[in-house]
Backbone as a ProteinNet text record, in pm:
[ID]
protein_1_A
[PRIMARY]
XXXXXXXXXXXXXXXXXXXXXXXXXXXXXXXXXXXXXXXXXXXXXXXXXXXXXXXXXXXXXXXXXXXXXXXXXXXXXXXXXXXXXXXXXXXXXXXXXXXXXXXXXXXXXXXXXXXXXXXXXXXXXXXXXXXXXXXXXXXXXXXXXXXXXXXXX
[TERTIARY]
12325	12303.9	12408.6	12472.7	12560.7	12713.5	12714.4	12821	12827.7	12738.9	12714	12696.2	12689.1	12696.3	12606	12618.8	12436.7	12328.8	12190	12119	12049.1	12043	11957.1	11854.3	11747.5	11616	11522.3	11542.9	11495.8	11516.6	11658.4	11683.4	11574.7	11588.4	11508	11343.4	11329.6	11179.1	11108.4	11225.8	11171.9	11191.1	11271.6	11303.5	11139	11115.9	11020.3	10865.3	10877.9	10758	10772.5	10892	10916.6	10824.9	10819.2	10779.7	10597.3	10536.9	10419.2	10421.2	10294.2	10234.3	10243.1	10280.8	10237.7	10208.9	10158.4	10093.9	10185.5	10197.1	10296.3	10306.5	10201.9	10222.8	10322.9	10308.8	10351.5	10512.9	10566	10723.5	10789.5	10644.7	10740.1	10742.9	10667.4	10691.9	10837.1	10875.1	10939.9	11086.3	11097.8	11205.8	11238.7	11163.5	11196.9	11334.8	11383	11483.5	11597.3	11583.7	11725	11751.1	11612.7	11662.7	11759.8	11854	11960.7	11940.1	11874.1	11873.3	11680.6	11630.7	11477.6	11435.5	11362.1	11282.9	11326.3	11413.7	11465.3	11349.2	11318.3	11204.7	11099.2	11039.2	10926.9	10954.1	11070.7	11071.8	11127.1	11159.3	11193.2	11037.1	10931.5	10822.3	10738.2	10816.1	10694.1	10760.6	10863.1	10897.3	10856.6	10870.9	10758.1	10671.7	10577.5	10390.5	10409.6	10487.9	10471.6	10528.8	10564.6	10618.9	10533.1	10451.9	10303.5	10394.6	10517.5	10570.9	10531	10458	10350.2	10226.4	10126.6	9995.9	9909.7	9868.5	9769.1	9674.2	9576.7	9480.4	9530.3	9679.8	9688.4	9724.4	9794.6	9801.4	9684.9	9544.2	9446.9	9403.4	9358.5	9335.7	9401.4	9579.2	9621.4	9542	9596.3	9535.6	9420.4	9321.7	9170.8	9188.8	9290	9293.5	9344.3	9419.2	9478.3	9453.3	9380.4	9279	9147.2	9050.5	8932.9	8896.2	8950.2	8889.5	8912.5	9005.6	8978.3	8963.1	8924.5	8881.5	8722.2	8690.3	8583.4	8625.5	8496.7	8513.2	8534.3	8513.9	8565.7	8745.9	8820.6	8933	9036.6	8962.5	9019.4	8985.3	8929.2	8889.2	9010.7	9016.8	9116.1	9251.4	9264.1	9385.7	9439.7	9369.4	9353.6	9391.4	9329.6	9346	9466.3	9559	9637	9730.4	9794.3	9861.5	9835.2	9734.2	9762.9	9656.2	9624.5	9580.7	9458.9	9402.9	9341.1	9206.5	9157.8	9011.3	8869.8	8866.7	8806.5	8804.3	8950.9	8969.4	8970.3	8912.4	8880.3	8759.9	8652.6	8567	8490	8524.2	8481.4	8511.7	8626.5	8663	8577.7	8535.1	8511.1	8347.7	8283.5	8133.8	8133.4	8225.5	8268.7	8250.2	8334.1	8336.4	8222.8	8137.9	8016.8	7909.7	7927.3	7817.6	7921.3	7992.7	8017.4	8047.4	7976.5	8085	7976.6	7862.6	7810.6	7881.1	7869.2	7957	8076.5	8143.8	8290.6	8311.1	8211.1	8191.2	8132.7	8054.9	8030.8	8117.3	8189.5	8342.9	8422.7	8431.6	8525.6	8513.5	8354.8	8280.6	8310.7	8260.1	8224.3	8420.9	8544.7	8632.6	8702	8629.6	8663.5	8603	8456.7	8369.8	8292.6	8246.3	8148.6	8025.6	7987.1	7840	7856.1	7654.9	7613.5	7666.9	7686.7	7682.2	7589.3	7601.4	7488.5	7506.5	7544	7575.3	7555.4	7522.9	7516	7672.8	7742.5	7901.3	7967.1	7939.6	7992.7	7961.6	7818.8	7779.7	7874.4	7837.9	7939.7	8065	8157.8	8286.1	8311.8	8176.5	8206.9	8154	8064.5	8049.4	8182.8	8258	8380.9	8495.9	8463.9	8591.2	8556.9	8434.5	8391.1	8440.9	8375.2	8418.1	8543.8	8663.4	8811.1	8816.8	8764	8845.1	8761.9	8671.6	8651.1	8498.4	8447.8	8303.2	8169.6	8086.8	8001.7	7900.6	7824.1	7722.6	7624.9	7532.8	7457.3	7513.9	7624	7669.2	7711.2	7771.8	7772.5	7645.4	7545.9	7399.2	7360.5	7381.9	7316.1	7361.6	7525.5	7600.2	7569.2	7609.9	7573.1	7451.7	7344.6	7209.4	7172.8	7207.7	7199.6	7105.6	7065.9	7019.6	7047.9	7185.7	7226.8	7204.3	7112.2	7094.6	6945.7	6878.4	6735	6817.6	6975.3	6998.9	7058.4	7077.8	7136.1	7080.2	7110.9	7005.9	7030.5
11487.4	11627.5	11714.9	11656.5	11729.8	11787.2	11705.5	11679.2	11782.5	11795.8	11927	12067.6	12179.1	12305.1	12343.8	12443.2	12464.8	12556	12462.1	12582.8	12692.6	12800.3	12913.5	12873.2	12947.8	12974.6	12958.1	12989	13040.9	12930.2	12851.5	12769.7	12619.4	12585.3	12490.5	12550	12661.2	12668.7	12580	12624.1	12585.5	12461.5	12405.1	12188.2	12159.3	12251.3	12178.8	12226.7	12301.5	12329.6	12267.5	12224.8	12168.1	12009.7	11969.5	11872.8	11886.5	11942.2	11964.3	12103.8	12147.6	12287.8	12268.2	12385.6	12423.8	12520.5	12518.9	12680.2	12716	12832	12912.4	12864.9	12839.4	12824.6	12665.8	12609.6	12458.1	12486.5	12579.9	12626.1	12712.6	12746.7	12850.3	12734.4	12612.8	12546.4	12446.8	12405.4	12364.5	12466.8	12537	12592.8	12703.3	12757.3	12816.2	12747.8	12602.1	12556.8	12623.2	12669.6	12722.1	12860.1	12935.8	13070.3	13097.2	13212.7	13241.2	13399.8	13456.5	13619.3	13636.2	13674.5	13704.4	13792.5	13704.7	13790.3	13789.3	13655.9	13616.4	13558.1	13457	13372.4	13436.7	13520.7	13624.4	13665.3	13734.5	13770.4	13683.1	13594.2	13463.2	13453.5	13405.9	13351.2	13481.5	13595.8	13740.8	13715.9	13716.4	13727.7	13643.7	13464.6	13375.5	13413	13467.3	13487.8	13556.7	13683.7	13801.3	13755.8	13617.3	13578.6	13510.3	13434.5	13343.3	13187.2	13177.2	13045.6	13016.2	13043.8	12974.1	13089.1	12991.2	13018.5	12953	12989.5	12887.1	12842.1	12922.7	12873.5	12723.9	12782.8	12583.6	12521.5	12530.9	12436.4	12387.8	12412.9	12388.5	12267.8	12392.1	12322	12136.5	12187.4	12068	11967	11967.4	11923.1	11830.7	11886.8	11863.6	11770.3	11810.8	11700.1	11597.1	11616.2	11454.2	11378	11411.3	11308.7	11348.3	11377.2	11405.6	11257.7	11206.7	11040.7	10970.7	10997.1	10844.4	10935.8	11041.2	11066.7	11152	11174.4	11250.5	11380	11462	11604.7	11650.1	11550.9	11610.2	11588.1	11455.1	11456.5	11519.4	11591	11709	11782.3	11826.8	11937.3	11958.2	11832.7	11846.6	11855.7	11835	11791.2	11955.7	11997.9	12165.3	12231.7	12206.2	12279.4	12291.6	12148.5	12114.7	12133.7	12186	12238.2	12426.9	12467.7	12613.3	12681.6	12618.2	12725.8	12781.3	12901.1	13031.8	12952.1	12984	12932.6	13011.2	13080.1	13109.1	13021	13023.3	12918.2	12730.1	12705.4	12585.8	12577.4	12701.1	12646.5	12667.9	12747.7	12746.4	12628.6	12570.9	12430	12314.9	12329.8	12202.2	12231.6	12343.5	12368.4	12299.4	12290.8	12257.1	12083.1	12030.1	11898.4	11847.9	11953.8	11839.9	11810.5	11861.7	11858.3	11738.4	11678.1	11582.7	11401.6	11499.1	11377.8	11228.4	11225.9	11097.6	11024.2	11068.3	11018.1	10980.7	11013.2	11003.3	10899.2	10878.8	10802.5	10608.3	10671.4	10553.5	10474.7	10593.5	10513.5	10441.2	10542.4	10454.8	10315.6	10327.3	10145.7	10061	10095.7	10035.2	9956	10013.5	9977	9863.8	9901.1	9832	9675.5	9746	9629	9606.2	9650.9	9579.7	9578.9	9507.2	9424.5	9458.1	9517.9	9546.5	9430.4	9506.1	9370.6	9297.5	9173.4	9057.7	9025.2	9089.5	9058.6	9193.4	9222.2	9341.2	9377.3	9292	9311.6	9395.7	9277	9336	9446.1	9498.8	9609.9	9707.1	9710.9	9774.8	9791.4	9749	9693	9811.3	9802.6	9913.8	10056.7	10048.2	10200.8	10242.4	10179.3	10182.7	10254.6	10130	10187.8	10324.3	10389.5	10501.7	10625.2	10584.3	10696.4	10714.2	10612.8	10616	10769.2	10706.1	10774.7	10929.8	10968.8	11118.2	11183.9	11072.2	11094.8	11125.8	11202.9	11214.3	11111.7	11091.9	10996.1	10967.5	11075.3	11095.6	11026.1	11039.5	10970.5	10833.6	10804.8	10647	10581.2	10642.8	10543.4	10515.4	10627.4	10603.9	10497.2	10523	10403.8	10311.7	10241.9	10107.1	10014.3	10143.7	10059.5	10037.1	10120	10076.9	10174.8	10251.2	10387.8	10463.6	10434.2	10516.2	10445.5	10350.8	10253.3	10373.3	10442.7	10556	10670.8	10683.7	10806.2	10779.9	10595.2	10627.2	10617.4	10670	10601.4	10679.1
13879.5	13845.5	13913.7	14045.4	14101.7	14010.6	13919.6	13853.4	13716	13704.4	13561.7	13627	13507.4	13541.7	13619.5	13716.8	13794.3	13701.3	13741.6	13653	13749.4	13619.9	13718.7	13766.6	13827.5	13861	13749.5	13621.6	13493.8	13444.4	13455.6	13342.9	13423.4	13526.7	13648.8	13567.8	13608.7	13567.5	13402.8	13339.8	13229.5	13175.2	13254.8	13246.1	13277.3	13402.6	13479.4	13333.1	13317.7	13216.2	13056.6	13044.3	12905.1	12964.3	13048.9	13051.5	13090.1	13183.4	13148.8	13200.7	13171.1	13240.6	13369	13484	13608.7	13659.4	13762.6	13833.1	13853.5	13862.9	13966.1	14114.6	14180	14265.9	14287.7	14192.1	14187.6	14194.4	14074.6	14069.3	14153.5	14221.9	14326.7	14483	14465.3	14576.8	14516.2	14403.2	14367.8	14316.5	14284	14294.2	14423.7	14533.8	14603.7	14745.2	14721.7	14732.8	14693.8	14576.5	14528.7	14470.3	14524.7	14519.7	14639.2	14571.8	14627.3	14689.4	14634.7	14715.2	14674.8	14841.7	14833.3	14720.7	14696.6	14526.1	14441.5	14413.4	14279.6	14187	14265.1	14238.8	14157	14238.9	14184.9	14048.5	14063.2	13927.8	13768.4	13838.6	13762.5	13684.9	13767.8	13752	13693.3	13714.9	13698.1	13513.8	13502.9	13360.4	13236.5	13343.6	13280.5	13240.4	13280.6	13278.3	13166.1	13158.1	13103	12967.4	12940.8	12772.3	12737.1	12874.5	12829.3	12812.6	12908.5	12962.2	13010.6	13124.1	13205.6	13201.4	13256.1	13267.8	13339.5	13427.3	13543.7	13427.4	13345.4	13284.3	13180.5	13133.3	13081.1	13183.8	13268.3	13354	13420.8	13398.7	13454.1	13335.6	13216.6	13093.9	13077.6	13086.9	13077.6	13187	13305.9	13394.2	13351.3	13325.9	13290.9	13124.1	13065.9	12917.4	12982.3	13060.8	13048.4	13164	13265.9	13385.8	13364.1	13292.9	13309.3	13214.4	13162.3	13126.1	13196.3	13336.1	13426.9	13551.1	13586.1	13731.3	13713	13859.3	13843.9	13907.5	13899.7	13940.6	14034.7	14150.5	14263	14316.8	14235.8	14295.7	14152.8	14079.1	13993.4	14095.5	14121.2	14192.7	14323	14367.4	14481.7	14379.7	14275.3	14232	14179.8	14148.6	14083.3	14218.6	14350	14454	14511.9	14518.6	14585.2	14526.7	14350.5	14322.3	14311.8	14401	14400.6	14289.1	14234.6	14102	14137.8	14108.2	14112.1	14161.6	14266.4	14307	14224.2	14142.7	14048	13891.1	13860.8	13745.1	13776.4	13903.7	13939.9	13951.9	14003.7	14024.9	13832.7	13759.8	13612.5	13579.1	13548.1	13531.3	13556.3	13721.9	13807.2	13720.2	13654.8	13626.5	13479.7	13433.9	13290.5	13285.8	13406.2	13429.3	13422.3	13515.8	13600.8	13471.7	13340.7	13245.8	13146.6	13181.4	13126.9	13232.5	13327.1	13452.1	13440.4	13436.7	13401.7	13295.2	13154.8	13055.9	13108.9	13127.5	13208.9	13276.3	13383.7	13480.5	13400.1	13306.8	13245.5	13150.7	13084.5	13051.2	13116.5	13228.1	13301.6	13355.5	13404.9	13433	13334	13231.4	13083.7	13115.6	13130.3	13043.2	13192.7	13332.6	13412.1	13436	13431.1	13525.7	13355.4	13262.6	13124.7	13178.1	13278.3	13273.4	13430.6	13432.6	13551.8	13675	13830	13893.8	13928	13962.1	13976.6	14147.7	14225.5	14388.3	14408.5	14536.9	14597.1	14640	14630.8	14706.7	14595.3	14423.5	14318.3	14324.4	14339.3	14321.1	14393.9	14521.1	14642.5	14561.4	14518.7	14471.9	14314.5	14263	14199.1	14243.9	14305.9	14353.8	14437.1	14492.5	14565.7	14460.8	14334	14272.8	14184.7	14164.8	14107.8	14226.3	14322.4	14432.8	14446.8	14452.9	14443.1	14321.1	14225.3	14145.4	14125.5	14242.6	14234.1	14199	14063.8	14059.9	14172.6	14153.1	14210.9	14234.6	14408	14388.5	14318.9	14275.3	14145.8	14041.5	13966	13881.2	13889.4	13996.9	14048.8	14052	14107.5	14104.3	14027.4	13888.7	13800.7	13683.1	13699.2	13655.6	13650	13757.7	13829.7	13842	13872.3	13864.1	13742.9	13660.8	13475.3	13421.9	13477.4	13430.1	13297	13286.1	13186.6	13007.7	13064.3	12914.9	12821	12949.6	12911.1	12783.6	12862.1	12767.7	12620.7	12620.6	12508.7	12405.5	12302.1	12165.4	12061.2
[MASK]
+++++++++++++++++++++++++++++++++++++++++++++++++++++++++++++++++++++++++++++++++++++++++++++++++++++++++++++++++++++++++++++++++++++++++++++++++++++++++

């Protein structure tokens, strides 16, 4: 990259968003490297918003389409946090999740483990790998112990 023309602030912002959505806060931790005079940045990112190039709410949205089939609500939740985005439009989000997070959770078993475990270890082994990936305990118990055979029909 050293070798080609330099890009602006503007032109960097928008490589980085052609490829997925991000917060602001995500581009201003990622391009504030190469602003060159204080309060470039800002208004780089103020002009974004104001064309509807970026937007925390898709970058949330996105976010939430494309890991909410293999994680649960709480390490979205961290995942939403830790790129910056609006602690109001996370916690609407994270309320959105939790009315689908059993389902979720049972997919995700279903495509790992199939068939209840028959050892208490197996068992262990998958409540392990549910919690990895973020789900709530409520939803793990109910997983696992086979609970979720009452709702279907």
């Amino acid at each position: 990259m050293a070798s080609g023309p330099k890009l602006s602030l503007t032109g960097r912002a928008l490589r980085l968003l052609s490829g997925r959505e991000h917060s602001r806060a995500e581009l201003q931790r990622k391009l504030a490297p190469h602003e060159e005079t204080p309060g470039e940045l800002a208004a780089v990112l103020d002009k974004l918003a104001a064309k509807d190039l970026q937007s925390d709410q898709r970058a949330i949205d996105s976010l939430v389409y494309r890991r909410s089939a293999k994680l649960g609500t709480q390490r979205l939740r961290q995942d939403m946090q830790s790129k910056g985005m609006d602690p109001q439009a996370v916690a609407q989000a994270v309320a959105l999740l939790r009315t689908s997070e059993q389902a979720r959770a049972l997919e995700v078993w279903r495509k790992k483990f199939g068939s209840p475990a028959s050892t208490p270890a197996e068992r262990a082994k998958q409540v392990r790998f549910l919690a990895g990936r973020g789900f709530s305990g409520e939803a793990i118990a109910r997983v696992v112990s086979g609970a979720f055979d009452a709702d279907e029909g």
